[in-house]
VMD Tcl script that draws the C-alpha trace (Angstrom):
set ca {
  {65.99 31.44 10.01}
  {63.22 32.14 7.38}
  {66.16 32.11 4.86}
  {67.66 29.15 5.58}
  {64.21 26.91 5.50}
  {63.15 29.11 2.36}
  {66.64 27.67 0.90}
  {65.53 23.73 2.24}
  {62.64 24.38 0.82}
  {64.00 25.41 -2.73}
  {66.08 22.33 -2.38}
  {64.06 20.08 -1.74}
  {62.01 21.38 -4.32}
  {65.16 21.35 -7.37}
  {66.04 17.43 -6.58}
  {63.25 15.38 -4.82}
  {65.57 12.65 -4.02}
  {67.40 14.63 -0.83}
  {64.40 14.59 0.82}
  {63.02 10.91 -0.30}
  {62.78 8.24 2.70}
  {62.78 4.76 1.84}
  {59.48 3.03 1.53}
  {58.37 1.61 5.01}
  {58.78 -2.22 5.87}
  {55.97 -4.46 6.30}
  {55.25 -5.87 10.10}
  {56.82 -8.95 8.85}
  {59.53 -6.90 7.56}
  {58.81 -7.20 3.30}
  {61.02 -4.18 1.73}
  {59.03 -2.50 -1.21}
  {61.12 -0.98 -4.20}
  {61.52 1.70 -5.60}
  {65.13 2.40 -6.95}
  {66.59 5.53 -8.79}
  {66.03 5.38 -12.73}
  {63.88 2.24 -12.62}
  {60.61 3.07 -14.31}
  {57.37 4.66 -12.19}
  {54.51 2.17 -11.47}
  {51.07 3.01 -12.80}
  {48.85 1.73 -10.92}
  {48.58 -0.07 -7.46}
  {51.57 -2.34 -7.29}
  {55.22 -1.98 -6.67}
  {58.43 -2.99 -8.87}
  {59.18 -5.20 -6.48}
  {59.59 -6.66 -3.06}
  {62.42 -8.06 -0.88}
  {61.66 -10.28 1.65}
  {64.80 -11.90 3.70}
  {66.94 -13.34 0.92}
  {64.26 -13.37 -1.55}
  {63.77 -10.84 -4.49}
  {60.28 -10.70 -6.04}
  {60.00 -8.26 -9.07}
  {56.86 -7.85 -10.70}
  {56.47 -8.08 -14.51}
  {58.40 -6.07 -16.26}
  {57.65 -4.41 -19.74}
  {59.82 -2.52 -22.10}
  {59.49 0.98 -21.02}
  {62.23 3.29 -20.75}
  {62.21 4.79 -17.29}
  {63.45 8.10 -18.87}
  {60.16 8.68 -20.68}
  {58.46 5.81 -18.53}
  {56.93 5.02 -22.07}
  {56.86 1.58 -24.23}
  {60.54 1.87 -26.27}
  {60.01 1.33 -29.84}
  {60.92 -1.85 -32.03}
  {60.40 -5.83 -31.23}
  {63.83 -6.73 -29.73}
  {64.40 -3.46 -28.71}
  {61.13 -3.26 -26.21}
  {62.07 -7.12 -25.10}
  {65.85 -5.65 -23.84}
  {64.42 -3.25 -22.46}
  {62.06 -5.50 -20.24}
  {65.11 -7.85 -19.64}
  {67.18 -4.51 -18.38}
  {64.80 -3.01 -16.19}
  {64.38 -6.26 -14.48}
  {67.96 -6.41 -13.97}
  {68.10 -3.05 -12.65}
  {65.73 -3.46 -9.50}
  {67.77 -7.08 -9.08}
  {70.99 -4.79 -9.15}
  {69.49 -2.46 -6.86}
  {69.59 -5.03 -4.38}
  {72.80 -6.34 -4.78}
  {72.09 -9.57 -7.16}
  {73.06 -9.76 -10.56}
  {71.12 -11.84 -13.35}
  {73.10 -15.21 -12.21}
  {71.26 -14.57 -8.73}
  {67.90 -15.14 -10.59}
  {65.79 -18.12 -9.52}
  {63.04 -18.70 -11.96}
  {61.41 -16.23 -14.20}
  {57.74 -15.53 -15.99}
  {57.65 -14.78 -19.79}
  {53.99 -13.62 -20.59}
  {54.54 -12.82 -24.72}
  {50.98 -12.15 -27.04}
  {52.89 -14.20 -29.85}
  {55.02 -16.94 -28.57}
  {55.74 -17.57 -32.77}
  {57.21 -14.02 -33.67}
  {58.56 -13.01 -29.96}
  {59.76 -16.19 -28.01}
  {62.87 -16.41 -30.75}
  {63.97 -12.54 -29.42}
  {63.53 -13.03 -25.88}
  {65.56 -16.27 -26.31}
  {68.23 -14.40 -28.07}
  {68.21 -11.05 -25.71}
  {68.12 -13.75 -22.46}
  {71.47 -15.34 -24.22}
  {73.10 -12.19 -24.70}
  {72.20 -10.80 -20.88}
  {72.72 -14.23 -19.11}
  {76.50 -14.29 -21.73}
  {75.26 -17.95 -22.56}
  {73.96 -19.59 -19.86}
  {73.33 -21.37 -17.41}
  {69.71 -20.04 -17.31}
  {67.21 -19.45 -14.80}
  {64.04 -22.13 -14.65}
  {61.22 -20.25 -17.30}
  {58.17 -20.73 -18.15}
  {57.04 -18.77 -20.93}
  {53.18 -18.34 -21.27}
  {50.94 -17.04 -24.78}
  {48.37 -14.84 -23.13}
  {45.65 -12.68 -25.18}
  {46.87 -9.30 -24.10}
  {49.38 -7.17 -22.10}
  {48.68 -3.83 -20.74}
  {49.48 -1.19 -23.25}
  {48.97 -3.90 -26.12}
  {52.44 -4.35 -25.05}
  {54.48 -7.74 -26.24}
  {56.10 -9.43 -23.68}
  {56.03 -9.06 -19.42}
  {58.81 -11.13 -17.68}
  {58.93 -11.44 -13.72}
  {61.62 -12.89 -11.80}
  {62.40 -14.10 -8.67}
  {66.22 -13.87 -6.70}
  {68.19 -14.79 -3.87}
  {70.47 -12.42 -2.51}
  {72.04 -13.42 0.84}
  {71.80 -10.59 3.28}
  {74.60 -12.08 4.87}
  {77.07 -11.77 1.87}
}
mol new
graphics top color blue
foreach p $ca { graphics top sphere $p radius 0.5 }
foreach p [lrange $ca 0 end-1] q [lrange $ca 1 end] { graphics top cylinder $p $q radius 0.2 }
display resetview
């Protein structure tokens, strides 16, 4: 017996996800997220929340969940928050066309509006696009460039 919990134990241990439980629900039944290879939250929030058919993800930023830092280059780090938004969405079951509106927060709406545009067109394959409202704000966390947050249906009945 000692054996076999010793060997549970070493298990467990080697790959964290066989013992991971899913986040509990809410009394009202929200669903928090936290999906394999998005990136890890630093502070007190969560990537994201599903509540019914609604998908809220929080603002994303371009950090590779591998390193879980900032990925280098302009339109590199703007993919990059574009992709790990549409990972948690995927996690769920919706896909980018699912999206209902999203949040661009950029600190230079001259140099770095023109690259999310152009990453958005390349994701979305040209359209049609979610609702957006893009917003010039003083600073991101990190001294990062540009935060986008999106919100998605996904039927649970589908």
């Amino acid at each position: 017996m000692k054996k076999i919990l010793v060997l549970f134990v070493a298990l467990v241990w080697a790959d964290p996800m066989v013992a991971a439980e899913p986040l509990p629900l809410s009394p009202a039944g929200v669903k928090t997220l936290a999906p394999d290879g998005a990136i890890k939250p630093t502070g007190t929030w969560s990537l994201g929340t599903r509540a019914g058919d609604f998908l809220y993800i929080a603002g994303m930023r371009g950090i590779d969940p591998q390193t879980n830092k900032l990925v280098e280059g302009a339109e590199a780090r703007i993919r990059q928050t574009f992709v790990n938004m549409r990972h948690i969405a995927e996690s769920q079951g919706a896909t980018l066309r699912d999206c209902l509106r999203i949040v661009v927060y950029t600190t230079d709406m001259y140099r770095y509006r023109p690259i999310a545009n152009k990453v958005q067109e390349e994701l979305w394959g040209g359209g049609p696009y979610p609702p957006r409202t893009i917003v010039e704000v003083h600073r991101l966390n990190d001294d990062d460039i540009l935060e986008v947050e999106g919100t998605f249906h996904v039927p649970t009945d589908v």
